[in-house]
TORLODREN-739806 format. One record per residue: x, y, z of N, C-alpha, C, CB in turn; residue number from 1. Coordinates in nm, 4 decimals, always signed. Glycine has a CB too. Layout:
R; n_u; n_v; n_w; ca_u; ca_v; ca_w; c_u; c_v; c_w; cb_u; cb_v; cb_w; pos
R; X; Y; Z; X; Y; Z; X; Y; Z; X; Y; Z; NUM
...
END
This chain:
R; n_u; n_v; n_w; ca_u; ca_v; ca_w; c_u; c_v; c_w; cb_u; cb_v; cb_w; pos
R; -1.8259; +0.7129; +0.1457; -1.7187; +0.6220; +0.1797; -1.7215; +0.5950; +0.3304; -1.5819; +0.6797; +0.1359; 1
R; -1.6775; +0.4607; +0.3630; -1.7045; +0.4125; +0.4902; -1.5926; +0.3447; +0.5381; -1.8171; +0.3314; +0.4945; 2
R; -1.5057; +0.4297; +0.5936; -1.3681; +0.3208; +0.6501; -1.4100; +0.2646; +0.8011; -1.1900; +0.4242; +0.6723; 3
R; -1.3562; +0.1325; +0.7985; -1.3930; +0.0612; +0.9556; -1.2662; +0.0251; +0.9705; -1.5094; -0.0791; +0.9764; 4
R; -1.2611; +0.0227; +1.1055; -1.0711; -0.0129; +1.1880; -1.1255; -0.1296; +1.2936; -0.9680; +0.1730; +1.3184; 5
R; -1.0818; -0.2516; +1.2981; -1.1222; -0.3267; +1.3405; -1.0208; -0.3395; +1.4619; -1.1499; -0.4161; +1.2515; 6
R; -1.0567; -0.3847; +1.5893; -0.9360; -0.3993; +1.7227; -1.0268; -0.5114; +1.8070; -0.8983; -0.2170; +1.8395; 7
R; -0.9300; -0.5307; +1.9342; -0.9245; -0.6774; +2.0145; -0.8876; -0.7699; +1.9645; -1.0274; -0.7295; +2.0586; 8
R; -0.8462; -0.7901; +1.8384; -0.8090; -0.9453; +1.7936; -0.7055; -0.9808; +1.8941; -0.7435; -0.9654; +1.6278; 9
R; -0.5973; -1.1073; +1.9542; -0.5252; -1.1292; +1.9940; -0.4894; -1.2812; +2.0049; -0.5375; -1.0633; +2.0700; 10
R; -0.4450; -1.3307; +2.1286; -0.3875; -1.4777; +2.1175; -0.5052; -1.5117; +2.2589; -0.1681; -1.5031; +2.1470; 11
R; -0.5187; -1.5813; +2.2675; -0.6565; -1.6745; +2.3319; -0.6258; -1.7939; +2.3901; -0.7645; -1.7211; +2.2245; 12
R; -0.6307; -1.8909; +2.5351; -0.6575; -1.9930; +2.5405; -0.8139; -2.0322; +2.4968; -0.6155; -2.0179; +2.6542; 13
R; -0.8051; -2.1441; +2.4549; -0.9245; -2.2196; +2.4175; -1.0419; -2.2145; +2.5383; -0.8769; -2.3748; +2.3861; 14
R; -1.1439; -2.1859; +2.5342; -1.2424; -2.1903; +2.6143; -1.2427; -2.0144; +2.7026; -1.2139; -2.3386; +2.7131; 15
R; -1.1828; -1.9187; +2.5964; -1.1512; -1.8129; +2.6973; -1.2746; -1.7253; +2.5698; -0.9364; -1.7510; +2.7315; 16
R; -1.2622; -1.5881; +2.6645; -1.2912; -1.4548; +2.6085; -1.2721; -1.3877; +2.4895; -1.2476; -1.3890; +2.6672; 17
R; -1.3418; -1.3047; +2.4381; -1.2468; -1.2119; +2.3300; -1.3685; -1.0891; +2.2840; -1.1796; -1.3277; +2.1598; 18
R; -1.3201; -1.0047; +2.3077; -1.4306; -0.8924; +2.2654; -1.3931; -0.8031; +2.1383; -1.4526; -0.7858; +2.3922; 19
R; -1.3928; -0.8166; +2.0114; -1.3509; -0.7903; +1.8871; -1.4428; -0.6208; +1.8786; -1.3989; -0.9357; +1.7655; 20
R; -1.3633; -0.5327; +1.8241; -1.4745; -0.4012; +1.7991; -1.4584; -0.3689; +1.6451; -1.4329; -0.2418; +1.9014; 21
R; -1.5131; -0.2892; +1.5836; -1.5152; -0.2484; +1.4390; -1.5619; -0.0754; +1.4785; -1.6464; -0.3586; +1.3266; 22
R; -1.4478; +0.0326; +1.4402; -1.4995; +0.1677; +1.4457; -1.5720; +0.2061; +1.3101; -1.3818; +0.2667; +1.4766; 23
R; -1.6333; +0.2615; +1.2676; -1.6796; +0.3428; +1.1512; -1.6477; +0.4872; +1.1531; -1.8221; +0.3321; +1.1381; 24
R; -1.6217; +0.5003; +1.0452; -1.5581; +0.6932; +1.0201; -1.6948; +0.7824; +1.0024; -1.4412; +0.7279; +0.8287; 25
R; -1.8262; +0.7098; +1.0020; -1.9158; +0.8085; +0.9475; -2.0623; +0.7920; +1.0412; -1.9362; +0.7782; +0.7731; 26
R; -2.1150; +0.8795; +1.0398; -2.2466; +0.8560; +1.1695; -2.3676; +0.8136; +1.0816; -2.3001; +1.0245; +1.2748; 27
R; -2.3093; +0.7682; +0.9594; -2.4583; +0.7192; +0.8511; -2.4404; +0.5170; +0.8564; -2.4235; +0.8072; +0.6061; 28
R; -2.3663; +0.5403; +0.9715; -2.3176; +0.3714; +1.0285; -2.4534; +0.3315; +1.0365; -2.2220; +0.3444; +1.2016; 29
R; -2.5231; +0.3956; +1.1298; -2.5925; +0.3925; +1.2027; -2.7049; +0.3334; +1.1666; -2.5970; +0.4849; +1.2417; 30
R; -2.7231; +0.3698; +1.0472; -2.8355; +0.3127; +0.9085; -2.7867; +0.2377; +0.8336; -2.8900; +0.4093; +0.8050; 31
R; -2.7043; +0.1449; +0.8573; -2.6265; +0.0415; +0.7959; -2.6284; -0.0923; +0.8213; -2.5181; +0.0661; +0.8090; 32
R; -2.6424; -0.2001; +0.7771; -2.6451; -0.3230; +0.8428; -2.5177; -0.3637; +0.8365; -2.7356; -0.4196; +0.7917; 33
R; -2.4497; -0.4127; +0.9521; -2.2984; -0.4499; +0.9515; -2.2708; -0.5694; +1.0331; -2.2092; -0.3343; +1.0065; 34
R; -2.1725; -0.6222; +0.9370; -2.1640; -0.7746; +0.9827; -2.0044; -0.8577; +1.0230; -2.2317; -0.8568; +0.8492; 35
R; -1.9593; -0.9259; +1.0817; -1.8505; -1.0036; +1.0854; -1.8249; -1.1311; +1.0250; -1.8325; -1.0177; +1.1893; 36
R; -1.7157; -1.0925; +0.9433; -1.6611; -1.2054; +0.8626; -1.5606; -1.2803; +0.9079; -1.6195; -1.1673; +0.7499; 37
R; -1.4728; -1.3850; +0.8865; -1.3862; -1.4819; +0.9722; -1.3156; -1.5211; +0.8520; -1.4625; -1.6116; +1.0657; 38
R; -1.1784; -1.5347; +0.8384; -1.1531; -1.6342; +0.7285; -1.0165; -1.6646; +0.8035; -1.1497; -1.5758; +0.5508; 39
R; -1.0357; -1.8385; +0.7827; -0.9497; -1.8944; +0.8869; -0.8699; -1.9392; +0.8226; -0.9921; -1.9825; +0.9774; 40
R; -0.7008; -1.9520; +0.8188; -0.5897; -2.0062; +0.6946; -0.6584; -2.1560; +0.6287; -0.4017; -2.0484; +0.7784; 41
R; -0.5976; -2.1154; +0.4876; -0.6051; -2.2096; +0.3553; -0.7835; -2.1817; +0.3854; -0.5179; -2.4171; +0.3631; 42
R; -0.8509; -2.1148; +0.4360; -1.0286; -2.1464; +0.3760; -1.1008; -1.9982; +0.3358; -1.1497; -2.2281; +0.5305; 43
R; -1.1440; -2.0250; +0.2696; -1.2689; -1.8973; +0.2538; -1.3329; -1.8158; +0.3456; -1.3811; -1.9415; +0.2068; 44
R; -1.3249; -1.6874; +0.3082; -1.3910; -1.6288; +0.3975; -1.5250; -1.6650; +0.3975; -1.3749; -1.5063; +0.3884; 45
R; -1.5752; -1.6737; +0.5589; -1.7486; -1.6898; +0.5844; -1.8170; -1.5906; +0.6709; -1.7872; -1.8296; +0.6588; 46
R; -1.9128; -1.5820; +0.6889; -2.0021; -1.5419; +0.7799; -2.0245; -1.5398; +0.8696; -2.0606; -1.5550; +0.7789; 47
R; -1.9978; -1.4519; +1.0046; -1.9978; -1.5094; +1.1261; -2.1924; -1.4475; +1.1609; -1.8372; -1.4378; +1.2416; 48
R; -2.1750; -1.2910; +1.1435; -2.2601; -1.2691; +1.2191; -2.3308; -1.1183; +1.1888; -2.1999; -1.2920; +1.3441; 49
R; -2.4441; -1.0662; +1.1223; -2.4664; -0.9382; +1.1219; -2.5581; -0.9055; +1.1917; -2.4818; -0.8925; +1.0198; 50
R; -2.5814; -0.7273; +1.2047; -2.7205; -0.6986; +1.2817; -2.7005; -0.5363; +1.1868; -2.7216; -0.7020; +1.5116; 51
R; -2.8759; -0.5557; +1.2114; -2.9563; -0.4388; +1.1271; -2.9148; -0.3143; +1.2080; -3.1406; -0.4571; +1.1220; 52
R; -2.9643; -0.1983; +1.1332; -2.9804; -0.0792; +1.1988; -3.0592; -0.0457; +1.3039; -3.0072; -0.0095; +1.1277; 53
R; -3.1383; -0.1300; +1.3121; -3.2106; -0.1220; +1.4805; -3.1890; -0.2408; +1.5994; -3.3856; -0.1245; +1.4627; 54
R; -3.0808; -0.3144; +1.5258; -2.9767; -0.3887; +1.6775; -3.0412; -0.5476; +1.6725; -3.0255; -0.2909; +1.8908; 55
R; -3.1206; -0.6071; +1.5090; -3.1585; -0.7588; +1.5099; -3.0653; -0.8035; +1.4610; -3.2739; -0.8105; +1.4446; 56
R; -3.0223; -0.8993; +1.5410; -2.8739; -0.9564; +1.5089; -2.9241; -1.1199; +1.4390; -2.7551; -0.9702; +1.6868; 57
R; -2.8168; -1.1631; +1.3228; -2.8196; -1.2780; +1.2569; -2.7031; -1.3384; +1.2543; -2.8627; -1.2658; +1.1419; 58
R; -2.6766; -1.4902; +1.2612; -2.5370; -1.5549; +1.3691; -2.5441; -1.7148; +1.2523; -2.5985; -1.5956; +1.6262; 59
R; -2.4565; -1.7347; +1.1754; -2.4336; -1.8196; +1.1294; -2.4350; -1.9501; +1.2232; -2.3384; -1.7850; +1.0708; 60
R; -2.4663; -2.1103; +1.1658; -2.5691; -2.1192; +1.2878; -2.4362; -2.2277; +1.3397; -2.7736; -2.1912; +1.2572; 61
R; -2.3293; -2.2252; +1.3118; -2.2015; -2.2770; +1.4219; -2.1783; -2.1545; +1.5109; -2.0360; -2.3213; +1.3381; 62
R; -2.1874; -2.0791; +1.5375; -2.1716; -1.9672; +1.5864; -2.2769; -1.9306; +1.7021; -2.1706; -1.8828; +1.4794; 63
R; -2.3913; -1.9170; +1.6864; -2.4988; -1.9368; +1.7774; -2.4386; -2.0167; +1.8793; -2.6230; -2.0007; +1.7171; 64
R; -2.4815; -1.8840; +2.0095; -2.4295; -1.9393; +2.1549; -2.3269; -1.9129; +2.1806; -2.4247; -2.0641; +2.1825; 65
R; -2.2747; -1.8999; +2.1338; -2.1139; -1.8676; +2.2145; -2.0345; -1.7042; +2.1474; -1.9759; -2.0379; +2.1585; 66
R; -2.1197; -1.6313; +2.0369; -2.0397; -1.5388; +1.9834; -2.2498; -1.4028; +1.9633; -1.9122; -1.6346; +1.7872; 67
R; -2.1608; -1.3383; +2.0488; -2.3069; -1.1934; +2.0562; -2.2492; -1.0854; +1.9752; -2.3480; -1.1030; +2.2448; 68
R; -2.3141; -1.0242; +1.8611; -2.3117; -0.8996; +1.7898; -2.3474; -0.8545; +1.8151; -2.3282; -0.8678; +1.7091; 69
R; -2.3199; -0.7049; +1.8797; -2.3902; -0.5671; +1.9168; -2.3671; -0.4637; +1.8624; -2.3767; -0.5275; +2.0282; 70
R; -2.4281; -0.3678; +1.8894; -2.3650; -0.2147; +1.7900; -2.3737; -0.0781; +1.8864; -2.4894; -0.1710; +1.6235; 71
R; -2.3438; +0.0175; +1.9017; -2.3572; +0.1165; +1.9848; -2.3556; +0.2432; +1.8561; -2.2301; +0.1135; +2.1122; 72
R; -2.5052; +0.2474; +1.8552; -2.4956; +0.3598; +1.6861; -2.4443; +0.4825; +1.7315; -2.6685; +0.4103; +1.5923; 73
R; -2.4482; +0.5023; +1.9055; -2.3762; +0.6730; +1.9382; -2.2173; +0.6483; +1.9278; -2.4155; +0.7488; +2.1309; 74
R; -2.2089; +0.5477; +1.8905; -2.0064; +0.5692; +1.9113; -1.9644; +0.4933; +1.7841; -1.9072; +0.4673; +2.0868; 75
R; -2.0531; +0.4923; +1.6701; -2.0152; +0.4200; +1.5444; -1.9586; +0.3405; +1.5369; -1.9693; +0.4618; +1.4707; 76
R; -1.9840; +0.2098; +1.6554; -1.9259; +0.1118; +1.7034; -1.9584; -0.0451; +1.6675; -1.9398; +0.1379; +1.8217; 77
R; -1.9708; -0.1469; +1.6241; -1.9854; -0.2852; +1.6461; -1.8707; -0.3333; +1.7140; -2.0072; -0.3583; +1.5254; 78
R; -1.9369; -0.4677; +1.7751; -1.8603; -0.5583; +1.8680; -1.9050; -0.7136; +1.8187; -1.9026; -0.5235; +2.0404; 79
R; -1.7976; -0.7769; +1.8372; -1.8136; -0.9076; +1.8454; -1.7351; -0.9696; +1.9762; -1.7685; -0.9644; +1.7137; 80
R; -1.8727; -1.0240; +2.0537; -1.8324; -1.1011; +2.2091; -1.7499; -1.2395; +2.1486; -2.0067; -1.1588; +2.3255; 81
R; -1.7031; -1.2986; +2.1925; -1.6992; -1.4165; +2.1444; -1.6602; -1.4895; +2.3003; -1.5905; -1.4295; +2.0076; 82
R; -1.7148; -1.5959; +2.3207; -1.7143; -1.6571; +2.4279; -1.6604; -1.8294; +2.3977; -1.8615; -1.6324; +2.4864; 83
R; -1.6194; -1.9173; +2.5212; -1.5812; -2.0384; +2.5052; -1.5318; -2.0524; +2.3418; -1.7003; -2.1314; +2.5528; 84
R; -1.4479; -1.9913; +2.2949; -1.3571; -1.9854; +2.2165; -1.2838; -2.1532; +2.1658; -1.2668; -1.8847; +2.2908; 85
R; -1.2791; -2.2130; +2.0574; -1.2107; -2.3073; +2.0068; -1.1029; -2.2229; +1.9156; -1.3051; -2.4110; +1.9346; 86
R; -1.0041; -2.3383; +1.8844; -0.8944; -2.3493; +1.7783; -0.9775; -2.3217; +1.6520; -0.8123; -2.5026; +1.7741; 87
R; -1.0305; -2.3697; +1.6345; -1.1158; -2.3914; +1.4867; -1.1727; -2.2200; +1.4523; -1.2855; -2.5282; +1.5138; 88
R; -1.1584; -2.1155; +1.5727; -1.1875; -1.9737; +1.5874; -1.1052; -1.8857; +1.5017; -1.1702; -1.9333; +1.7249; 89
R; -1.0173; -1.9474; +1.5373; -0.8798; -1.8947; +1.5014; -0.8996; -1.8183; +1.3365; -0.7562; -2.0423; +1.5029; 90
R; -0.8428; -1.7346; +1.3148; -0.9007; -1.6485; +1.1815; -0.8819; -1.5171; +1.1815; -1.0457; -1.6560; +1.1595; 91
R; -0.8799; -1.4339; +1.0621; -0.8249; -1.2819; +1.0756; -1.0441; -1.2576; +1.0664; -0.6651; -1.1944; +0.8863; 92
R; -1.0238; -1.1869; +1.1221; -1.1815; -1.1118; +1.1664; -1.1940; -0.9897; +1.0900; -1.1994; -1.0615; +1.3397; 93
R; -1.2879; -1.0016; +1.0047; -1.3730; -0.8553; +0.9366; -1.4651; -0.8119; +0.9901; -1.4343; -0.8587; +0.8120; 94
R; -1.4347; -0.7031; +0.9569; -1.6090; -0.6187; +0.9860; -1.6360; -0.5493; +0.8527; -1.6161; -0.4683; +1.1317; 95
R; -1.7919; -0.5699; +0.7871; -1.8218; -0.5153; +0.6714; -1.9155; -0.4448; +0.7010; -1.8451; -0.5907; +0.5721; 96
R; -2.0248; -0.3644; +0.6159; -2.1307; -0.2714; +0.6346; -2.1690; -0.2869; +0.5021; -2.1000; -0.1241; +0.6864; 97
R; -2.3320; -0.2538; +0.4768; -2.3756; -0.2823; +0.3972; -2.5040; -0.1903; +0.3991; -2.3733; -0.4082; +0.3955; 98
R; -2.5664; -0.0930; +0.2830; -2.6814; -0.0540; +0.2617; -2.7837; -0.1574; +0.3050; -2.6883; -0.0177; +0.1337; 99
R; -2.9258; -0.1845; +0.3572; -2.9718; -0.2125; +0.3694; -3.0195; -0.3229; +0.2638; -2.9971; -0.1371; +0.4116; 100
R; -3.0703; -0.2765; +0.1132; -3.0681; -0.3898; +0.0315; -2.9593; -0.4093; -0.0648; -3.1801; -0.3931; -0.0344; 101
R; -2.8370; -0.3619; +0.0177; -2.6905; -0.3832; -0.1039; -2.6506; -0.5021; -0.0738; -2.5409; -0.2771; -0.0927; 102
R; -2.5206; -0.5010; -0.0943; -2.4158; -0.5955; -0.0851; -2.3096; -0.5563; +0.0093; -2.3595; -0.6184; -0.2135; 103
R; -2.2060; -0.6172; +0.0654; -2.1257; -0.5504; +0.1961; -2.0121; -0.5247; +0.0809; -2.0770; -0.6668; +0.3649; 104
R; -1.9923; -0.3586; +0.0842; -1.9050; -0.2959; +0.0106; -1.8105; -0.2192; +0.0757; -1.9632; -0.2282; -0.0708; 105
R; -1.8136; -0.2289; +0.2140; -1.7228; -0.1368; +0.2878; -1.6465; -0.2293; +0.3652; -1.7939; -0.0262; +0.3777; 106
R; -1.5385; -0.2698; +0.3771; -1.4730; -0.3391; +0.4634; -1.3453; -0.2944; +0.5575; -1.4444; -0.4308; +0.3929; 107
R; -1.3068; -0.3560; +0.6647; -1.2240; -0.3213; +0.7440; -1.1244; -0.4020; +0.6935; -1.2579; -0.3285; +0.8755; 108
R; -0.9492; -0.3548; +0.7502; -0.8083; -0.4566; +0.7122; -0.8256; -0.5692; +0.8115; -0.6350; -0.3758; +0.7396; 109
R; -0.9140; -0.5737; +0.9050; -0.9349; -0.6963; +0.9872; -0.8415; -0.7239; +1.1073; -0.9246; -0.8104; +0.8989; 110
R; -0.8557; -0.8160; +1.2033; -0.8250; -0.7972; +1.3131; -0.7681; -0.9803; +1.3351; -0.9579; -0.7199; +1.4027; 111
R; -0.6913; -1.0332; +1.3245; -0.6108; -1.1152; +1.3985; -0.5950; -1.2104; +1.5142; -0.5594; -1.0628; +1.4152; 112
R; -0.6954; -1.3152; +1.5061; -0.7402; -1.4231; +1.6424; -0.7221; -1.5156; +1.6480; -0.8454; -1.4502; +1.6812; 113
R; -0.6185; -1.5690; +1.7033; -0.5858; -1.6971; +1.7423; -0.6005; -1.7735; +1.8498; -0.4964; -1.7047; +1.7318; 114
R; -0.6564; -1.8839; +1.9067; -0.7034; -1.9768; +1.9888; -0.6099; -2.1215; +1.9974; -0.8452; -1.9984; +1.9405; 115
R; -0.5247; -2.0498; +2.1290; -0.4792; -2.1885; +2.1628; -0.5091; -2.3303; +2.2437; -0.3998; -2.1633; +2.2000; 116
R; -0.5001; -2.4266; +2.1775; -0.5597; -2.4952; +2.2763; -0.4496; -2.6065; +2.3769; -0.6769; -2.5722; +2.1954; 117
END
């Protein structure tokens, strides 16, 4: 079992900062591919952004450029940078994890981002 606690979400001007984190409860993170999800009111959750267990990151391709996934496997950590920030950002933020050839079965209660413009 894999609980993640997701933090940084907050309120944003448009064109600003935001550094989103995801903790993991277990050091078998580490060997996990884990990714960020977005689901913005009235739409489906999507895909923002995952990276493997050795730190190759994959970025849904509205996203590319302005939002960096990293991981710090000594502090069972992911991050999501997110930079020059729009309204259209705006969305409760997941972080999932996933066996290597699974499916993302572990999820966080998500984290809360809004972008004003």
């Amino acid at each position: 079992q894999v609980q993640l606690v997701e933090s940084g979400g907050g309120l944003v001007q448009a064109g600003g900062s935001l550094r989103l984190s995801c903790a993991a409860s277990v050091s078998t993170f580490r060997i996990l591919v884990a990714a960020w999800f977005r689901e913005a009111p009235g739409e489906k959750r999507e895909f923002v952004a995952s990276i493997s267990a050795d730190g190759s990151p994959t970025y849904a391709a509205s996203m590319t450029g302005r939002f960096t996934i990293s991981r710090d496997n000594a502090k069972n950590t992911m991050y999501l940078q997110m930079n020059a920030v729009k309204p259209e950002d705006t969305g409760v933020y997941y972080c999932a994890t996933r066996w290597p050839r699974g499916s993302y079965e572990y999820w966080g209660q998500g984290t809360r981002v809004t972008v004003s413009s």
